[in-house]
KEZA-911092 format. One line per field, with one value per residue (C-alpha): residue number from 1; residue in one letter; x, y, z. Coordinates in nm, 3 decimals, m for minus. Layout:
BEGIN
num c(NUM  ...);
residu c(a  ...);
X c(X  ...);
Y c(Y  ...);
Z c(Z  ...);
***
This chain:
BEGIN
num c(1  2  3  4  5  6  7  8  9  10  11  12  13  14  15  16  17  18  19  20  21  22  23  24  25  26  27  28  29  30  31  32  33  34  35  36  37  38  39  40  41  42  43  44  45  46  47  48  49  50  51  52  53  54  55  56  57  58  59  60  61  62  63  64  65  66  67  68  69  70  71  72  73  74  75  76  77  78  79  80  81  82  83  84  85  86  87  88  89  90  91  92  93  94  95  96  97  98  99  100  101  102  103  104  105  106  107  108  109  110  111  112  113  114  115  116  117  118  119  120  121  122  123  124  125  126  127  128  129  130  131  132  133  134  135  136  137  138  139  140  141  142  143  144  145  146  147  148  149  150  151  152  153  154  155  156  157  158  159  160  161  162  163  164  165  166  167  168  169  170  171  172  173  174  175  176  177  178  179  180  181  182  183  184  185  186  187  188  189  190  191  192  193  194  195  196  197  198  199  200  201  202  203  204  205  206  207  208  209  210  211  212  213  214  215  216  217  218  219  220  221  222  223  224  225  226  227  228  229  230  231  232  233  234  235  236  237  238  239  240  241  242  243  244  245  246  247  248  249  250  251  252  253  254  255  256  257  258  259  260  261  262  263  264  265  266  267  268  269  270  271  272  273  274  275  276  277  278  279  280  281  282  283  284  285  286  287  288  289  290  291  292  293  294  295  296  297  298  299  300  301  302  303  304  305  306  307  308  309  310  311  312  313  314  315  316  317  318  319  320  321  322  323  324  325  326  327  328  329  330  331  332  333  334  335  336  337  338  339  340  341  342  343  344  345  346  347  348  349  350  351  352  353  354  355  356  357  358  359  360  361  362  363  364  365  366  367  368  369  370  371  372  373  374  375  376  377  378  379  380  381  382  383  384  385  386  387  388  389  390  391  392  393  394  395  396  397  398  399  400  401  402  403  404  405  406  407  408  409  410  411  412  413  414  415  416  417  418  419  420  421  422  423  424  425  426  427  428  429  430  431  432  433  434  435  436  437  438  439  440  441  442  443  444  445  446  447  448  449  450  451  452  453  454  455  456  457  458  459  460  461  462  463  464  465  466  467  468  469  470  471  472  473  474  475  476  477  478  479);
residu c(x  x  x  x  x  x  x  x  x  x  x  x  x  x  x  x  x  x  x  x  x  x  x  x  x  x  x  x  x  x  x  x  x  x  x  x  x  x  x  x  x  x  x  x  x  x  x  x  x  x  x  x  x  x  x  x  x  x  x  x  x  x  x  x  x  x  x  x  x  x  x  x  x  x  x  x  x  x  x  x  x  x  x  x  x  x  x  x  x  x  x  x  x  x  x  x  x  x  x  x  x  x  x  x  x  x  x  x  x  x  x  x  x  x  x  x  x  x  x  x  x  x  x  x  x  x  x  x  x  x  x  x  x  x  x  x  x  x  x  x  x  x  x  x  x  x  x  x  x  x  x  x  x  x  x  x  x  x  x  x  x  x  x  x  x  x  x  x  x  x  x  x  x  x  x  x  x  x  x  x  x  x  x  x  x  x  x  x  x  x  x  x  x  x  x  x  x  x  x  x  x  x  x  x  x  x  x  x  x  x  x  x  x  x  x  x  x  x  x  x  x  x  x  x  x  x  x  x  x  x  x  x  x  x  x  x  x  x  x  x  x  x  x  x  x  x  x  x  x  x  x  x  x  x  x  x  x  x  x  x  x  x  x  x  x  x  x  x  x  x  x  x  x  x  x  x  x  x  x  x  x  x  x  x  x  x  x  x  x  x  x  x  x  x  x  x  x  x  x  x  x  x  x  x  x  x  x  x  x  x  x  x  x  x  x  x  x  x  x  x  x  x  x  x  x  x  x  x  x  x  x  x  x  x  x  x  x  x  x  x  x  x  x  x  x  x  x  x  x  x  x  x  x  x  x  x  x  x  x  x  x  x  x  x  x  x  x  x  x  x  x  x  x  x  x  x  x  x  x  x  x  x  x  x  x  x  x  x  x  x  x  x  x  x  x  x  x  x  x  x  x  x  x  x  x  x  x  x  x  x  x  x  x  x  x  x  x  x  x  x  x  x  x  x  x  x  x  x  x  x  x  x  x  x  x  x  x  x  x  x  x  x  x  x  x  x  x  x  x  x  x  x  x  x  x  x  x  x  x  x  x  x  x  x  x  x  x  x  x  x  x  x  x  x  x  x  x  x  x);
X c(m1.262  m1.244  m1.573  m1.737  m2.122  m2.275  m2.314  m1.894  m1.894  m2.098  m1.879  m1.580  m1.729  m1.931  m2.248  m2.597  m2.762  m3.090  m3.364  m3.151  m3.295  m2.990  m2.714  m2.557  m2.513  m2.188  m2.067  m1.856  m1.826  m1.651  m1.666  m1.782  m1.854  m2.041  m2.354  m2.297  m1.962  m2.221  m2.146  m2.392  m2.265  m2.068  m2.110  m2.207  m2.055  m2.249  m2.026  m2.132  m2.016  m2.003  m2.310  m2.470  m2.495  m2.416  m2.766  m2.995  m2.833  m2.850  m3.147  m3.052  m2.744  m2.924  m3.155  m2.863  m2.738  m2.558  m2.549  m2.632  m2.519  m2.316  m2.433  m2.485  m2.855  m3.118  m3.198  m3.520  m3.882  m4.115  m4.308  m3.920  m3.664  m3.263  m3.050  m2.813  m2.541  m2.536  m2.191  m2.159  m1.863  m1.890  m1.511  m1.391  m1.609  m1.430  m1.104  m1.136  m1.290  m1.010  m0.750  m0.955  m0.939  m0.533  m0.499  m0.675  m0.524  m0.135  m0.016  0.324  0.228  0.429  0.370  0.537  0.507  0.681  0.624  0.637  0.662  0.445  0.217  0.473  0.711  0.401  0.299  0.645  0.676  0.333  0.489  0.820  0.605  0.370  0.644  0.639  0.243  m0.086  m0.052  m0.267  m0.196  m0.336  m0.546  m0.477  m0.370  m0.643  m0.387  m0.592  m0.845  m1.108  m0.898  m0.634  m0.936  m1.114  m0.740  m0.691  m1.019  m0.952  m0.740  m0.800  m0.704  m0.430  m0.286  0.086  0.167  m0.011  0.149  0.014  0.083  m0.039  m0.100  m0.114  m0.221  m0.143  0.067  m0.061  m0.252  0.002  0.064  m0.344  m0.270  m0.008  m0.275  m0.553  m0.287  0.039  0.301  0.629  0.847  0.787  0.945  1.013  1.091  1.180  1.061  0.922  0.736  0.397  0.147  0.411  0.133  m0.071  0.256  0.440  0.759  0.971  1.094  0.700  0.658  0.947  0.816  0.451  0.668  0.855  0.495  0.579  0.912  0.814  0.546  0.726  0.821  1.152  1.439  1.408  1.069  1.144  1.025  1.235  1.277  1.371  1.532  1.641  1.992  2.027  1.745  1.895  1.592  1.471  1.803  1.768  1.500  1.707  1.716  1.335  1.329  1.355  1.329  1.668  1.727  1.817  1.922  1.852  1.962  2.291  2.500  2.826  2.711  2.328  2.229  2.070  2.267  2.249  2.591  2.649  2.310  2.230  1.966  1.858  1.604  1.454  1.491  1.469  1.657  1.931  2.179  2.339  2.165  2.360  2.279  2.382  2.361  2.514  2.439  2.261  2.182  1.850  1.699  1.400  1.041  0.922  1.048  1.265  1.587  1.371  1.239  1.606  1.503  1.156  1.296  1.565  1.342  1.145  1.464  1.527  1.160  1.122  1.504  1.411  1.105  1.345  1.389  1.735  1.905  1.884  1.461  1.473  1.663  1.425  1.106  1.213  1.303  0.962  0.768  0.449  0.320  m0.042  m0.219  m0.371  m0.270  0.060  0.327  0.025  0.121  m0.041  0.103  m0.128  m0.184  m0.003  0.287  0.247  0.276  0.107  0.207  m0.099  0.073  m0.213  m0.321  m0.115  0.185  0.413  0.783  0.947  0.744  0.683  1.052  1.095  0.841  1.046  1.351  1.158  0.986  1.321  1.475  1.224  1.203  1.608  1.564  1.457  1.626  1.436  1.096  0.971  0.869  0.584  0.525  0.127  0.131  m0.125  m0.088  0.036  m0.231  m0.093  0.226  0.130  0.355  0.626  0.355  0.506  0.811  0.809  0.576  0.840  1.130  0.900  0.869  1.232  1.353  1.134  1.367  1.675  1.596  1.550  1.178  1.063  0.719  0.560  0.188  0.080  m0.316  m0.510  m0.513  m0.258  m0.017  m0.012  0.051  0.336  0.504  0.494  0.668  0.947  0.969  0.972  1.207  1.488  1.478  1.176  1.137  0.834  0.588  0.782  0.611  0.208  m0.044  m0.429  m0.681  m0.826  m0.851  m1.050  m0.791  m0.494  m0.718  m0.762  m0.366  m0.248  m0.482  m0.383  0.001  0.117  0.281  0.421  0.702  0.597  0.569  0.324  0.360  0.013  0.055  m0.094  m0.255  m0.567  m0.821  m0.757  m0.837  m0.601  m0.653  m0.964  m0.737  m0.509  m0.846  m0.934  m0.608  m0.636  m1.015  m1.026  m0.702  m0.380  m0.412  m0.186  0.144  0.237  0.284  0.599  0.507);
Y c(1.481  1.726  1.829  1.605  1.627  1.261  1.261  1.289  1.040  0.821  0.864  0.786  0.434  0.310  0.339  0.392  0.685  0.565  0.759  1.140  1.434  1.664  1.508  1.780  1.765  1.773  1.506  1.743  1.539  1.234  0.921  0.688  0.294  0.332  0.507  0.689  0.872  1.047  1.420  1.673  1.584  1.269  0.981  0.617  0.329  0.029  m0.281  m0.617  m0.756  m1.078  m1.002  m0.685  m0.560  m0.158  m0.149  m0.165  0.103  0.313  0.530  0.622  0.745  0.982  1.051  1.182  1.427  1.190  1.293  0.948  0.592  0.401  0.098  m0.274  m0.245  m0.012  0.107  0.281  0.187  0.374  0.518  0.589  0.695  0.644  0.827  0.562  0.526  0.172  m0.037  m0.380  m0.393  m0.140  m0.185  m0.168  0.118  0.317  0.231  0.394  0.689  0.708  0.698  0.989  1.205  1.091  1.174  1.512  1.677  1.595  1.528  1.330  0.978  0.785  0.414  0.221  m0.186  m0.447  m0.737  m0.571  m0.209  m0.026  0.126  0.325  0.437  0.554  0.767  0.888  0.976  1.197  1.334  1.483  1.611  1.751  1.997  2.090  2.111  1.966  1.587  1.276  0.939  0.579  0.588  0.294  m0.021  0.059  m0.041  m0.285  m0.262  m0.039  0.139  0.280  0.407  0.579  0.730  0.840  1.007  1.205  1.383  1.743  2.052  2.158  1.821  1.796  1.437  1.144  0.864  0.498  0.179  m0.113  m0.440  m0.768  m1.169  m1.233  m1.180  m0.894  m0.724  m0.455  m0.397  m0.367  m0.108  0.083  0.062  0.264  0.538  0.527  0.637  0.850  0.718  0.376  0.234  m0.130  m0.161  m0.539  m0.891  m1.104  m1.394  m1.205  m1.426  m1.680  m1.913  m1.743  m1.694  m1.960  m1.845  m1.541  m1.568  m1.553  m1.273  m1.066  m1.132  m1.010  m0.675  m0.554  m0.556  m0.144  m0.082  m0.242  0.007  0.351  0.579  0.569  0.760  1.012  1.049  1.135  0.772  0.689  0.303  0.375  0.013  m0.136  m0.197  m0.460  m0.672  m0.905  m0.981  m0.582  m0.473  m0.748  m0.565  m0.277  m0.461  m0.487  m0.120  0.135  0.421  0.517  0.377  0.513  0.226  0.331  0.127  0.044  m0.060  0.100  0.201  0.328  0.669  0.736  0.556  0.550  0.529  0.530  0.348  0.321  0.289  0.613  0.717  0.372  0.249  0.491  0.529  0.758  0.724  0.965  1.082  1.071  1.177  1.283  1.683  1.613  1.396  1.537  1.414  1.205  1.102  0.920  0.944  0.610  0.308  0.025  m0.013  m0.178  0.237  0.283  0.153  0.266  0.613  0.565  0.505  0.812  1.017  0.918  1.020  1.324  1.370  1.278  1.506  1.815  1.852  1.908  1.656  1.928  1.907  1.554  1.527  1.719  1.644  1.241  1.379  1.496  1.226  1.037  0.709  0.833  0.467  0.292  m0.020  0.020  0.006  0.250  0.295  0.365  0.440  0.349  0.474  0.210  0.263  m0.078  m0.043  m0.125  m0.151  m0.212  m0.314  m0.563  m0.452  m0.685  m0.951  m1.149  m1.291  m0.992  m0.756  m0.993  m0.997  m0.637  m0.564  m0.805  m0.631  m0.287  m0.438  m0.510  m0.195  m0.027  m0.280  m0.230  0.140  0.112  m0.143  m0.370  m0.350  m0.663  m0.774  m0.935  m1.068  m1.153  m1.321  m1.418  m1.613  m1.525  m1.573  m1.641  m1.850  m2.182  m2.474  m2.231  m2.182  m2.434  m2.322  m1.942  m1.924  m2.169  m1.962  m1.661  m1.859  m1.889  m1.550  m1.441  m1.644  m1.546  m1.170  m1.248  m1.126  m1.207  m1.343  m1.498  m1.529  m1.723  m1.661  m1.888  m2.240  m2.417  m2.161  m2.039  m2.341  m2.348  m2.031  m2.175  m2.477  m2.272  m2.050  m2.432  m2.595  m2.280  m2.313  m2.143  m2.259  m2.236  m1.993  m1.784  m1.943  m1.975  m2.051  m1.969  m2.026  m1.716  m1.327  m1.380  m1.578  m1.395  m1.079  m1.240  m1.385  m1.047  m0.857  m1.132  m1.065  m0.750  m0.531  m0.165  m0.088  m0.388  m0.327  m0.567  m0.578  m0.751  m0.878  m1.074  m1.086  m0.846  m1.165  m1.256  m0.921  m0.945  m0.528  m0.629  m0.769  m0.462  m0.289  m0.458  m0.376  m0.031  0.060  0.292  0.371  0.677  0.837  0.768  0.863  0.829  0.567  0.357  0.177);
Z c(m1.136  m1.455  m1.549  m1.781  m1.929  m1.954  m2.298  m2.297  m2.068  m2.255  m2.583  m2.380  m2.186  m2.530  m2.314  m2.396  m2.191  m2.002  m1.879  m1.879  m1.884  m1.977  m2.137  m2.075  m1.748  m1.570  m1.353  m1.131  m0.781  m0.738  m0.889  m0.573  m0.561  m0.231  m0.223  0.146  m0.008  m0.290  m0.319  m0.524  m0.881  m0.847  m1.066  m0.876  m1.063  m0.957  m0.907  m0.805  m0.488  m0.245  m0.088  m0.217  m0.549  m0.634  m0.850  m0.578  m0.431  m0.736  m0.669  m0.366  m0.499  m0.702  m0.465  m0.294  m0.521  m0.763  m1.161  m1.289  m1.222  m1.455  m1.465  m1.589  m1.722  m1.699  m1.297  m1.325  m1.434  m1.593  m1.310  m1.169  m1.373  m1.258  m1.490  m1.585  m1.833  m1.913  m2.019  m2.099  m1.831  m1.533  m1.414  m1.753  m1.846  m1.548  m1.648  m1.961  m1.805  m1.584  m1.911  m2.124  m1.736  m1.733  m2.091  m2.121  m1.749  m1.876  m1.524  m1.415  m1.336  m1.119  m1.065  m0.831  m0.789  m0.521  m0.312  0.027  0.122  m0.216  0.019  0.286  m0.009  m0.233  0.133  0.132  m0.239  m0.191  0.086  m0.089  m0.422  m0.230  m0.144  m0.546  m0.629  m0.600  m0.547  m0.575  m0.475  m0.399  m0.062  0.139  m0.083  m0.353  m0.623  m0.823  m1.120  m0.939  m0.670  m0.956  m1.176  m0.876  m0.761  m1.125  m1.188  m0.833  m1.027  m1.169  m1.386  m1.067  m1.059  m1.111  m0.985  m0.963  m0.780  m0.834  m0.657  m0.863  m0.745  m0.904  m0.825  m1.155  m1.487  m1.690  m1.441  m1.412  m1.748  m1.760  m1.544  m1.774  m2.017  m1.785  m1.666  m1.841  m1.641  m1.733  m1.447  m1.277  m0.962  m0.910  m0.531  m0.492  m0.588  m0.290  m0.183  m0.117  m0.313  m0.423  m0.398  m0.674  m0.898  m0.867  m0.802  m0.763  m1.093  m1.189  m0.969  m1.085  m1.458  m1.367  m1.173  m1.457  m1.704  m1.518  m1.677  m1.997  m2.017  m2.027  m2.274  m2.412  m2.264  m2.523  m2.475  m2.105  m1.944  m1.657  m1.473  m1.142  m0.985  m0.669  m0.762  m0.401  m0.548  m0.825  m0.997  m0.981  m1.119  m1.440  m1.498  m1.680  m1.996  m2.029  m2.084  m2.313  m2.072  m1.873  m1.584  m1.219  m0.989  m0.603  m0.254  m0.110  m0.391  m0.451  m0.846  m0.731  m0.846  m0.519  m0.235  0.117  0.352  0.728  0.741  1.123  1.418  1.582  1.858  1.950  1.602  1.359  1.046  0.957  0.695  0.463  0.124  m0.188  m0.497  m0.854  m0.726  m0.365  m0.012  0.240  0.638  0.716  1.023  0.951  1.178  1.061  1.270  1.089  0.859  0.584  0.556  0.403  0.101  0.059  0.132  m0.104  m0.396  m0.280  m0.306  m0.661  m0.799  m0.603  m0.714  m1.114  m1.069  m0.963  m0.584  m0.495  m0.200  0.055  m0.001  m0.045  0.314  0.485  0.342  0.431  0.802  0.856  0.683  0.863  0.769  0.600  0.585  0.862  1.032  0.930  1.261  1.384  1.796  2.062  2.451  2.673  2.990  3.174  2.995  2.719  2.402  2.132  1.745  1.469  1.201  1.096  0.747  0.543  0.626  0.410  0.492  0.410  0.621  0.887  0.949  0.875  1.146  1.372  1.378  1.415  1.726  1.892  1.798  2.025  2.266  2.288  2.331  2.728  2.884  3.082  2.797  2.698  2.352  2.244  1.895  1.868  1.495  1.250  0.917  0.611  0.284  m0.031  0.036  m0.148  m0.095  0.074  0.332  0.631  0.528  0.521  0.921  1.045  0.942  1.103  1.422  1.466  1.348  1.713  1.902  1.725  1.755  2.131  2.128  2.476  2.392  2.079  2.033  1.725  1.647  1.431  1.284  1.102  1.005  1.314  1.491  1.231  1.337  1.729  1.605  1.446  1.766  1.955  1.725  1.734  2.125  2.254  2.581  2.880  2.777  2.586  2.255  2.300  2.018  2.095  1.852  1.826  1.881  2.222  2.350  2.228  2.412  2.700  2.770  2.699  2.895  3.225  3.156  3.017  3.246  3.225  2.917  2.711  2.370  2.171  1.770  1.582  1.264  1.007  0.706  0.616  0.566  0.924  1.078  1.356  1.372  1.634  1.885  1.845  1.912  2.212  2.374  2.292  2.441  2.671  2.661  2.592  2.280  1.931  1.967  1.619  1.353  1.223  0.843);
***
């Protein structure tokens, strides 16, 4: 973070300085949540949580090297002092910390916002700026109310681009969001059924999505919308701005199109780049078609933000996934496969994840497939529905084994897999992780490739685990 003394930071929060011996001391580390990530100089904000609560850990913080903790009431006693600065609201106060930091360093924000896929195209769009300066982005999925603050205030005098994803359960979360970090160009991938349940309906969802393109500057003002112009209710979104508009995907009439889309390698991407300046070859490292699009909207920021088709083309050729648990493979020693992709699921990147499975699978003839699934959170009354349709999308894309892992909805996605004409074993629910461990562990053989999947609350990661212990090393990583 820029250098800041507590009494600024005080002014800036509307908080009340407690127990600090110079107030004009600079808070030149991090800004941290969790006490064991304190640096000399950093500033611990103490949040509540489920079970613990950030103020009893806020002496050790300090004890650790931190400046002072900003905090919900007074932390020290009299025989102990805690420099604290204390706010009524401890998220909000670092939210508008992290709005003065955006405000005073000037840098190009770019926010980015979708039902499936935010986190890989946010990696990728680090990826291609990084290419023109000093970039900062979103770790992980930390795209909501304290995760965007702590990305923002990361931030410093060398910054040149900061790129955002922002989250939301909810209508006006994102424009909340706007408010902390206001962004010049903002990217609206597509409009899903990921928490469909909480919204309503995708007509709710694609409502609460475009809160980002109703926040930017006008055109004039240099504030650009950039739009999936294959997604109908992304592309309506044009008239809820005042900033121009660059459409990406597909479409004949996108700015930034792909043609000659195909499968190379075992299932990786390549199409052909075009752009306003020019088209350009890309073969993608990521495993998937649904990458096509993320990379597509990638193309047009990094395009917007100067980089000429030839850089975009090569940076995307050479891109990694950056976030864990994300098509993350391993080989193991024995030859199987197996493909973590268990940090989030909804329909559309269940099914994405699907097709990428039997694209590799299809590579080596002779590989089986395995599809070990967990539920999907969030879906509402669309929930029998959308793990049904799951279920028999396995057996239509001819995966060789399903394994559904869990309670209800996963008892759901074997009946799809039973009702679109599983037959046998090739459809198996278990109940839980050790089970799902111990029938894979009995029948894998050589060449199979295994995807996990599921939602993050079920933590289906730990079975991906226990296949993996003891054994190969990471091969590389598919989002």
């Amino acid at each position: 973070m820029i250098a800041l003394s507590l009494t600024e930071i005080a002014g800036l929060v509307g908080g009340q300085p407690h127990d600090i011996p110079d107030p004009d001391l600079k808070v030149t580390g991090p800004v941290v949540i969790d006490s064991r990530e304190v640096r000399p100089g950093s500033l611990f904000a103490a949040l509540p949580g489920e079970r613990v609560d950030g103020h009893d850990f806020a002496r050790g913080a300090v004890e650790a090297g931190a400046a002072a903790v900003l905090a919900a009431r007074p932390v020290g006693t009299p025989d102990a002092p805690v420099p604290a600065i204390v706010v009524p609201d401890v998220i909000a106060a670092m939210g508008a910390l992290a709005r003065a930091v955006v405000e005073r360093l000037g840098t190009t924000v770019v926010a980015l916002t979708g039902s499936a896929g935010k986190t890989s195209t946010k990696d990728l769009i680090a990826q291609l700026l990084q290419r023109r300066g000093p970039t900062v982005w979103t770790p992980g999925s930390l795209n909501n109310e304290i995760g965007l603050p702590l990305t923002a205030m990361s931030a410093d005098e060398a910054t040149q681009h900061l790129v955002l994803e922002m989250g939301a359960r909810g209508k006006g979360h994102i424009r909340y969001l706007t408010e902390l970090t206001p962004p010049r160009i903002g990217l609206v991938l597509n409009v899903g059924t990921a928490h469909i349940g909480e919204f309503g309906g995708r007509e709710q969802i694609a409502e609460a999505k475009g809160e980002l393109v109703e926040s930017l500057p006008s055109a004039v003002e240099g504030g650009v919308a950039v739009l999936n112009a294959d997604d109908p209710f992304v592309r309506a979104m044009v008239s809820r701005t005042k900033a121009r508009t660059v459409l990406f995907g597909e479409a004949e009439d996108a700015d930034v199109r792909a043609g000659n889309v195909r499968l190379a390698d075992g299932g990786r991407p390549a199409f052909t780049l075009h752009t306003p300046t020019g088209c350009s070859e890309v073969t993608m490292r990521l495993y998937g078609e649904h990458h096509v699009s993320n990379a597509l909207a990638a193309a047009a920021v990094a395009h917007e933000l100067g980089m000429s088709v030839d850089e975009i083309a090569v940076a995307l050729s050479e891109a990694g996934q950056l976030s864990r648990w994300r098509m993350e493979v391993t080989e193991r020693s024995d030859g199987v496969t197996v493909v973590n992709d268990a940090y989030n699921a909804n329909p559309e990147s269940m099914r994405a994840a699907l097709r990428a499975l039997v694209a590799v699978g299809a590579a080596t003839p002779g590989r089986r497939t395995w599809a070990v699934l967990g539920p999907m959170a969030e879906l509402g009354e669309e929930s029998l529905a959308e793990h049904d349709a799951v279920g028999r999308l396995a057996v239509r894309l001819n995966v060789s084994k399903l394994v559904a892992v869990g309670g209800q909805e996963a008892a759901w996605l074997d009946m799809g897999a039973k009702n679109e004409g599983s037959w046998g074993e090739e459809s198996v629910h278990v109940s839980d992780v050790r089970a799902a461990v111990d029938l894979l562990r009995s029948e894998l053989r050589p060449g199979d490739v295994v995807l996990v999947k599921a939602s993050r609350s079920v933590g289906l990661e730990r079975l991906a685990q226990a296949l993996l212990d003891g054994e190969g090393e990471v091969a590389g990583r598919w989002a």
